[in-house]
C-alpha positions in Angstrom: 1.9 -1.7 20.3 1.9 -2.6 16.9 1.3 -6.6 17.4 -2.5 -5.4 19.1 -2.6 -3.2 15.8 -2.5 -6.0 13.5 -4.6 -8.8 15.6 -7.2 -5.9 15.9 -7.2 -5.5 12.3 -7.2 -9.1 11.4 -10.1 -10.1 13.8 -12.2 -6.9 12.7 -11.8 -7.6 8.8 -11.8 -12.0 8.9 -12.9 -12.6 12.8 -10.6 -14.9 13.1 -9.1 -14.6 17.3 -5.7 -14.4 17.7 -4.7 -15.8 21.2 -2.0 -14.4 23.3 0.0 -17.6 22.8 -0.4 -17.4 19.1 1.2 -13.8 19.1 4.8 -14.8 18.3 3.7 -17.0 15.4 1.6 -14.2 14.1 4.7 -12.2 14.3 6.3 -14.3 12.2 4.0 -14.9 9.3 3.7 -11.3 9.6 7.2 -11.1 9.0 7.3 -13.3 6.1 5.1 -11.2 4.0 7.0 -7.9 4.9 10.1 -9.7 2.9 8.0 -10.8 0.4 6.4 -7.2 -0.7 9.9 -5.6 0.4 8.6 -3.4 3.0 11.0 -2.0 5.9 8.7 -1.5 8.7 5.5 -3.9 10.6 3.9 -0.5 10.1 4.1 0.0 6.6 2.7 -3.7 6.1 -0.5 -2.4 8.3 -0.8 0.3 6.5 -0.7 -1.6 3.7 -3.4 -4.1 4.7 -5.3 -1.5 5.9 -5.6 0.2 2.5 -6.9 -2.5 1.1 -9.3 -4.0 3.8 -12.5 -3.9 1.4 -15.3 -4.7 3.9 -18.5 -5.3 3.1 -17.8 -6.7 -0.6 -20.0 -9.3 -1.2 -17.5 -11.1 -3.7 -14.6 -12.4 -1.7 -13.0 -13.3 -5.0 -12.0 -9.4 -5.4 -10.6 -9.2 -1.7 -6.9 -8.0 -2.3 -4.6 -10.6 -3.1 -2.2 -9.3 0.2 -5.2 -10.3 2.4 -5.9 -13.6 0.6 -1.9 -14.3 1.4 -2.0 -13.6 4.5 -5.5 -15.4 5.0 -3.8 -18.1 3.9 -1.4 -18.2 6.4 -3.6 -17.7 9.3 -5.9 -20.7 8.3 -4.5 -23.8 8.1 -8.3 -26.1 8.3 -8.1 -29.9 7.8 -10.9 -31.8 6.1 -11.8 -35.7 4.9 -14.6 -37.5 3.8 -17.4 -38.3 6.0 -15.9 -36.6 9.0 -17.1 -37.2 12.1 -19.3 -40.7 11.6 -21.9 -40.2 14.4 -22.5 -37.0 12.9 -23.2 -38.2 9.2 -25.3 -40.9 10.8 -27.3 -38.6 12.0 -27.8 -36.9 8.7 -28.2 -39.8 7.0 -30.7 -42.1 9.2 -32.6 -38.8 10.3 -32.2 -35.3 9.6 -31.8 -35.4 5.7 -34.7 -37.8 5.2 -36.6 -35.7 7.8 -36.4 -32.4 5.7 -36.7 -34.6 2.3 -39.5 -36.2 3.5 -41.6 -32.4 5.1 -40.3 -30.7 1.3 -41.8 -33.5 -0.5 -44.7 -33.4 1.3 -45.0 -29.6 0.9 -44.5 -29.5 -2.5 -47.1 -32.0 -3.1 -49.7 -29.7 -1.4 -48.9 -27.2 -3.5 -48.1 -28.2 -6.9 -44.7 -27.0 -6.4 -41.1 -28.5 -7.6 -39.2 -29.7 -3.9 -36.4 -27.9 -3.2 -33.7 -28.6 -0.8 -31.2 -26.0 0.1 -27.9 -27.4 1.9 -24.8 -25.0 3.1 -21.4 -26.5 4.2 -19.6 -22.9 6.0 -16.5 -23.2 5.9 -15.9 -26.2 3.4 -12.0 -26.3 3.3 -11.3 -28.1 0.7 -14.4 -29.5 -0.2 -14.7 -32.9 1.3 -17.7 -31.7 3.8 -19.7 -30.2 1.2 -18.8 -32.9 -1.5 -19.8 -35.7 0.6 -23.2 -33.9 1.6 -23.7 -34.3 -1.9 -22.9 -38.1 -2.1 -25.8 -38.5 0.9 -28.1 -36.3 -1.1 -27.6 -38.2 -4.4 -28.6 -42.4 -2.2 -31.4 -40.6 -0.5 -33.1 -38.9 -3.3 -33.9 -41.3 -6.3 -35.7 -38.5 -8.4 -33.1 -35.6 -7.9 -34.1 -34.3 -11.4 -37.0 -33.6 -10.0 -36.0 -31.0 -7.2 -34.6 -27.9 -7.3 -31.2 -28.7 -5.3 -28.3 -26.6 -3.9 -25.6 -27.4 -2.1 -23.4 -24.8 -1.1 -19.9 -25.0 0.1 -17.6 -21.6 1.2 -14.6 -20.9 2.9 -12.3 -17.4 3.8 -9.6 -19.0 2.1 -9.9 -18.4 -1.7 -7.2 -21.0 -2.5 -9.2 -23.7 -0.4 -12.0 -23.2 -2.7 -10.1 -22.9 -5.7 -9.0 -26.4 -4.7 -12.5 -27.5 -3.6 -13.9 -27.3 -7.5 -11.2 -28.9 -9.0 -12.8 -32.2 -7.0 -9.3 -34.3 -6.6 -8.2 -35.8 -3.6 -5.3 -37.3 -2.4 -5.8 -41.2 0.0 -5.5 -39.1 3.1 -9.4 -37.4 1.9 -10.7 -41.3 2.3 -9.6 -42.3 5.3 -12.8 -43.0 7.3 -14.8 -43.7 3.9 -15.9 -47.0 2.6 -14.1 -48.9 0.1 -17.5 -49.3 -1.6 -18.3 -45.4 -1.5 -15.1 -44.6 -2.7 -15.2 -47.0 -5.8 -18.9 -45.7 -7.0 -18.3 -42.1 -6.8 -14.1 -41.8 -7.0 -11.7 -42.4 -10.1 -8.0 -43.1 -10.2 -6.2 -40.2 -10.8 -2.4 -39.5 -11.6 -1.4 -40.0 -8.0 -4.6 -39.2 -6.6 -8.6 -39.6 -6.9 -11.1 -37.4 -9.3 -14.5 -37.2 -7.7 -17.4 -38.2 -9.9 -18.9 -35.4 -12.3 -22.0 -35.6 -11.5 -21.5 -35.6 -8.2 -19.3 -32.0 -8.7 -21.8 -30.5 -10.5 -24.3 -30.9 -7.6 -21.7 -28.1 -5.2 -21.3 -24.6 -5.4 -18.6 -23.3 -4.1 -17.5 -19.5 -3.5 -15.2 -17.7 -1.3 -17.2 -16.1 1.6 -16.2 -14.1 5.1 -18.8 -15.6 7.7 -18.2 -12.4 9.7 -18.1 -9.5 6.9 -20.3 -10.4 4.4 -23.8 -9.5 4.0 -25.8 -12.6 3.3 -28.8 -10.7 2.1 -26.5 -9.3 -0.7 -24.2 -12.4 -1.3 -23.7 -13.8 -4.6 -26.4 -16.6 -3.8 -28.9 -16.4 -2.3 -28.5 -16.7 1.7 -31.9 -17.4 2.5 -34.6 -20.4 3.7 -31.8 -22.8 4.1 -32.3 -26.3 5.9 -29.4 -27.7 6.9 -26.3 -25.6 7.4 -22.9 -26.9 8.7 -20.4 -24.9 10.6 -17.5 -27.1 12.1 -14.3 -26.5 13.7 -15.2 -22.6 12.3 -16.1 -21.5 15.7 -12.9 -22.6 18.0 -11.3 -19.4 15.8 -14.1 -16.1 16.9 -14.2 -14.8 20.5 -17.5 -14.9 21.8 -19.0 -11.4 20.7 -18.5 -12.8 16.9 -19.3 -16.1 17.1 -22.8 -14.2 18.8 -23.0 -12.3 15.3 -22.6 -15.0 12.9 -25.0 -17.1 15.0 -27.7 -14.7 14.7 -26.7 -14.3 10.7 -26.7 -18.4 10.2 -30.0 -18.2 12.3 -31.8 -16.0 10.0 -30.3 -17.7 6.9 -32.2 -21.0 8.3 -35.8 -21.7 6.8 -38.4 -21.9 9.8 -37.3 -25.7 10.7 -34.0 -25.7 9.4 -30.9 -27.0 11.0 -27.3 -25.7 12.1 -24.5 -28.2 12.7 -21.7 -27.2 14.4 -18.7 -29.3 15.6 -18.7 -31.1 19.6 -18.8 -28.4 22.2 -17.8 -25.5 19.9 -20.8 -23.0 21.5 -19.5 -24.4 24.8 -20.6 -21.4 27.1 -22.2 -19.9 24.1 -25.4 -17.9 23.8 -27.8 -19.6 21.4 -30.6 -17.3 20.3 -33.6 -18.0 18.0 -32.5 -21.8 18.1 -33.3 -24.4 20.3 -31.0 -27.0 20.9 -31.5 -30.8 20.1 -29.4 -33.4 21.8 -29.2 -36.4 19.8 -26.8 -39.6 21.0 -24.5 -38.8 18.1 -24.5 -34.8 18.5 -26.6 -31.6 19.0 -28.0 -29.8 16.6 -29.4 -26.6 16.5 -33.0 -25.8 14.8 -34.9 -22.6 14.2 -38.2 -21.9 15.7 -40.7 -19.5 16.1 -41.0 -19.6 19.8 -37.1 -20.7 20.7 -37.1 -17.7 22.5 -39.6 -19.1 24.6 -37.9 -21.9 25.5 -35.3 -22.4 28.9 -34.1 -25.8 28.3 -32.2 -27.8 25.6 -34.8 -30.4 24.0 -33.6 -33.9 24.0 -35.1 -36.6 21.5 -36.8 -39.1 23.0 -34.1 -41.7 21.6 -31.6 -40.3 24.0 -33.8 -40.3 26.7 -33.0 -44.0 27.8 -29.1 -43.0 27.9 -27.9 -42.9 31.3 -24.4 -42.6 32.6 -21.6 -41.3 35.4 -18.9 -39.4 34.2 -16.2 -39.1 37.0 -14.0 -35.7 37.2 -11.5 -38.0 35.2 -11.6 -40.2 32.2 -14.5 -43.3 32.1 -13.8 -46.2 32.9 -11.5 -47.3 29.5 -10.5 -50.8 31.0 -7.2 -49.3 30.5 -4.2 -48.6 32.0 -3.1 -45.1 31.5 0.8 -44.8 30.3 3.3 -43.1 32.0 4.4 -39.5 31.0 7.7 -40.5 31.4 9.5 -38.5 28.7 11.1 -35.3 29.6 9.7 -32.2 28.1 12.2 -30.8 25.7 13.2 -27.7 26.2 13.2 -25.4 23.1 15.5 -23.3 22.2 15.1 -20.0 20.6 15.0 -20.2 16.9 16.1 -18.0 14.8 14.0 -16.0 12.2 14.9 -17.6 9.3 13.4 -21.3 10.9 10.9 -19.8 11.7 10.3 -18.4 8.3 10.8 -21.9 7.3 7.5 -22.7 9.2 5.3 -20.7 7.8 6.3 -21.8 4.1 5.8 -25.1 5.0 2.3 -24.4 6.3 1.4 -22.4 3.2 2.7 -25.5 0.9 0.4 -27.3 2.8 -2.7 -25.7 2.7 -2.0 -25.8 -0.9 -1.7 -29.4 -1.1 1.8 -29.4 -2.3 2.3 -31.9 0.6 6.2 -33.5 -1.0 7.4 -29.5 -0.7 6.0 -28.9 2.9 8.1 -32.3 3.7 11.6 -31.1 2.0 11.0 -28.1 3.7 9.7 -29.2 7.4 12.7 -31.4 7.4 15.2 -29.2 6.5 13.7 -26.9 9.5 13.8 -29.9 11.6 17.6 -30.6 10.9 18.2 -27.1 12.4 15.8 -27.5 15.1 15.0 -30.8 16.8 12.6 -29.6 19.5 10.0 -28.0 17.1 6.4 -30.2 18.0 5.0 -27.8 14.9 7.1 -28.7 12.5 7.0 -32.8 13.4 3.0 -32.4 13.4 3.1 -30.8 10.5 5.4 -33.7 9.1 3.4 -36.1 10.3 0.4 -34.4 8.8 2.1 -33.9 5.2 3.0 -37.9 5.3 -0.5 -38.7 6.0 -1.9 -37.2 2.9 0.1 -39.0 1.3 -0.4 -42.2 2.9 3.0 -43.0 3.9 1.8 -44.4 7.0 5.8 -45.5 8.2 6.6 -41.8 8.4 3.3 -40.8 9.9 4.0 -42.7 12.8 7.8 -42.1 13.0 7.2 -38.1 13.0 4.4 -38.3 15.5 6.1 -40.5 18.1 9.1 -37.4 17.6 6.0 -35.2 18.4 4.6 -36.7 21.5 8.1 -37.0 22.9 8.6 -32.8 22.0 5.1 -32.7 23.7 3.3 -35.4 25.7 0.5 -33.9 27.0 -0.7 -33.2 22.8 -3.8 -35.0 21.8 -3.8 -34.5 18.2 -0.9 -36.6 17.6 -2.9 -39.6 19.3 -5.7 -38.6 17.2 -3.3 -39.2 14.0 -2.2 -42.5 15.2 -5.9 -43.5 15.3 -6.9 -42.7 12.3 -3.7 -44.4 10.6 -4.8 -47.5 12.8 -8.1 -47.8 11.9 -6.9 -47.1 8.4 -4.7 -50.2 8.0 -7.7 -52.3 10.3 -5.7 -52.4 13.9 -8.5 -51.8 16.0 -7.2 -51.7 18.9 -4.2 -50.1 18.0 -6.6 -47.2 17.3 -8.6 -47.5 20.1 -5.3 -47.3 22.7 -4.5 -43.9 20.6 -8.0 -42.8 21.7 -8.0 -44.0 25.1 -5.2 -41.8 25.6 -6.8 -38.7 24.0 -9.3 -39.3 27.0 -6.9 -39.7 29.7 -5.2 -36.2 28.2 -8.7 -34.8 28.1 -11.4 -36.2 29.8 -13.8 -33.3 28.0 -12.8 -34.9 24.2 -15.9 -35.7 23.3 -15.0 -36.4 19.3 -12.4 -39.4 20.9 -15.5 -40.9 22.9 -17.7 -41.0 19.7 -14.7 -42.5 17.4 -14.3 -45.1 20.6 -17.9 -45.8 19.9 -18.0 -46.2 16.1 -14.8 -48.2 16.7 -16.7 -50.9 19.7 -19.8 -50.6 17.4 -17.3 -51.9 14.3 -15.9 -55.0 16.8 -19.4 -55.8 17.5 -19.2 -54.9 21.1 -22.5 -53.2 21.7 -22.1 -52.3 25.3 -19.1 -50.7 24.9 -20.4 -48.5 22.1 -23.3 -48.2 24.4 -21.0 -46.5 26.9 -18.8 -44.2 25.0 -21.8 -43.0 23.4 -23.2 -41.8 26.6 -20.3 -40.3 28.2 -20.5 -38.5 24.6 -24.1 -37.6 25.5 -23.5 -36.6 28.8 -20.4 -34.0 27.9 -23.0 -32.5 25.2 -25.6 -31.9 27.5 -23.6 -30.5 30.5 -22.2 -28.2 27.9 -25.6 -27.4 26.4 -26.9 -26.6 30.0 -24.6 -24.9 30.5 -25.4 -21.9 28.1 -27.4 -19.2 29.3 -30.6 -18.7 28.6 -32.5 -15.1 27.4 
């Protein structure tokens, strides 16, 4: 069957999985480029991809411009500021200033210039790899002084194209500081221009986790101390998510670190790193004898966490609401709407967030049951930080679909945004009841208790937190 064809193509050349219930979506973007290049059959598009696959070139820039389209399509990755606060935390008040601190050190001893070596994998836009920098520039005073890089790449070429150009729209800033944002951010026709300095401390380049070489990649691939691989992982089946482990694992210098987003190894084979359960997150860090090892490591400042997670949610002091609404039922749209959806999602990994409106909307009009094309709505609004319309489009969402949690998550942000607290932390407290397993909505529950003041609370969310990381570190099999 042709559809195997192309998901077997498109996970062998970018590794990105294509799930069975993804299929008919596929179809259709597949669809959409046929028209574009003209071509009368799904076959002669393969054959056309196929033609031009290009594997094993080490500069993703000349990957043909068909695959880049259709890259393009198929990733659609989200990013802001300082994501995930318990995570930069832990960057900030330890692992940065742990490997500043050991390269300062060594360099001392040996007459050397330090050198730090960060890499953000799959950057997105930017934001990730641009606010590694921001950490890097208040922790080292002397940066002259080092040899520094800080290394940002994504599959999707336009993602980094947008990356260096370092503008941002309100949306970007939405969990940063209004004093962070003034030092390092400028006003900007109807957005905000990132500092200069602070741009020319990132590299960015287009890179394929799965197909590249690192040994032969543009720059150098090699001794790095911290590398960051979120929400990268949820997209590989097992087998290549086992490959580009091994190839981030021997990119890492002896002590260095891999990051990767809450539970994204879940059931995942971990070699040559042992894990590190910290109450914000776990990290992963190479050693000599990890292979050695049988049990996750947990720091000793974790150690005093205790908690019981029932086979539901916590505890939330919370009543749970009613699923009440009636599941819509779709209705089978037709190509063109569908068509419809997928330029609306390439207007918006673009940024062109005004066009993906016009066009969700008049996809809407024509087919009121779409949760996609609300979300996407609702997602398109936030960036620009039309708040009214964020809300309106996600409410139409959760009706479509109430058992979603990324709506809720939405709502939260936009509540913390505008300083209702506990607006925001009802939107979270319903991600939990959806999924008791959400371990990024007990950590946002936490920085959000921790914000009120209400230490016990924080206490609490953070351990259930801890508690989901380590069953799911356990929980991978050891070699």
């Amino acid at each position: 069957m042709i559809i195997q064809q192309f998901t077997e193509i498109i996970e062998g050349y970018t590794g990105l999985h294509v799930r069975k219930q993804d299929l008919s979506l596929l179809w259709q973007k597949i669809q959409v480029r046929m028209r574009v290049l003209k071509l009368a059959s799904p076959e002669q598009y393969y054959q056309y991809l196929a033609s031009h696959l290009d594997i094993g070139k080490t500069d993703f820039l000349k990957v043909h411009h068909e695959w880049q389209q259709l890259i393009q399509l198929l990733t659609t990755g989200e990013s802001y500021f300082f994501r995930d606060r318990g995570q930069f935390r832990l960057l900030r008040q330890q692992l940065l200033p742990e490997l500043i601190r050991e390269r300062s050190h060594y360099a001392a001893a040996h007459g050397i210039k330090p050198s730090l070596r960060l890499w953000s994998a799959g950057c997105s836009t930017g934001e990730e790899a641009y606010s590694l920098a921001i950490l890097v520039h208040q922790l080292i005073p002397d940066l002259a002084n080092w040899n520094l890089l800080i290394l940002g790449t994504d599959i999707n070429a336009a993602a980094i194209a947008k990356a260096k150009e370092g503008f941002y729209s309100s949306w970007s800033f939405r969990t940063l500081d209004e004093e962070t944002q003034a030092k390092y951010f400028r006003a900007h026709r109807d957005g905000w221009k990132l500092d200069e300095q602070i741009c020319k401390m990132v590299t960015f380049a287009p890179g394929n986790l799965v197909t590249d070489h690192f040994s032969d990649f543009q720059i150098n691939l090699s001794h790095i101390d911290l590398i960051i691989c979120r929400n990268v992982f949820i997209y590989f089946t097992s087998e290549v998510i086992a490959n580009v482990l091994k190839k981030l694992g021997g990119a890492l210098s002896s002590d260095g670190y891999l990051m990767t987003g809450h539970a994204e190894l879940h059931g995942q084979t971990v070699e040559c790193l042992q894990t590190k359960i910290f109450p914000e997150s776990f990290v992963y860090q190479r050693c000599d004898d990890t292979l050695e090892r049988k049990q996750p490591v947990a720091v000793d400042r974790s150690k005093t966490i205790k908690t019981q997670l029932n086979t539901q949610a916590t505890n939330l002091d919370w009543t749970p609401f009613q699923l009440d609404y009636a599941i819509a039922s779709t209705t089978t749209t037709s190509q063109s709407k569908q068509d419809t959806l997928s330029e609306a999602e390439k207007c918006f990994c673009k940024g062109d967030y005004r066009d993906t409106i016009q066009i969700a909307q008049r996809a809407i009009a024509q087919n009121q049951h779409s949760f996609e094309l609300h979300h996407l709505t609702a997602q398109a609004y936030a960036s620009l930080g039309e708040n009214d319309q964020v809300k309106y489009y996600c409410e139409k969402a959760i009706v479509i679909n109430p058992l979603a949690i990324s709506p809720y998550y939405l709502l939260a942000h936009i509540a913390r945004e505008q300083g209702q607290l506990e607006q925001a932390k009802n939107m979270l407290k319903r991600v939990i009841y959806l999924d008791p397993t959400a371990i990024t909505a007990y950590l946002e529950l936490s920085s959000l208790y921790t914000q009120e003041g209400d230490v016990s609370r924080a206490k609490k969310m953070q351990a259930s937190a801890l508690e989901l990381m380590q069953q799911s570190a356990l929980e991978v099999p050891a070699r």
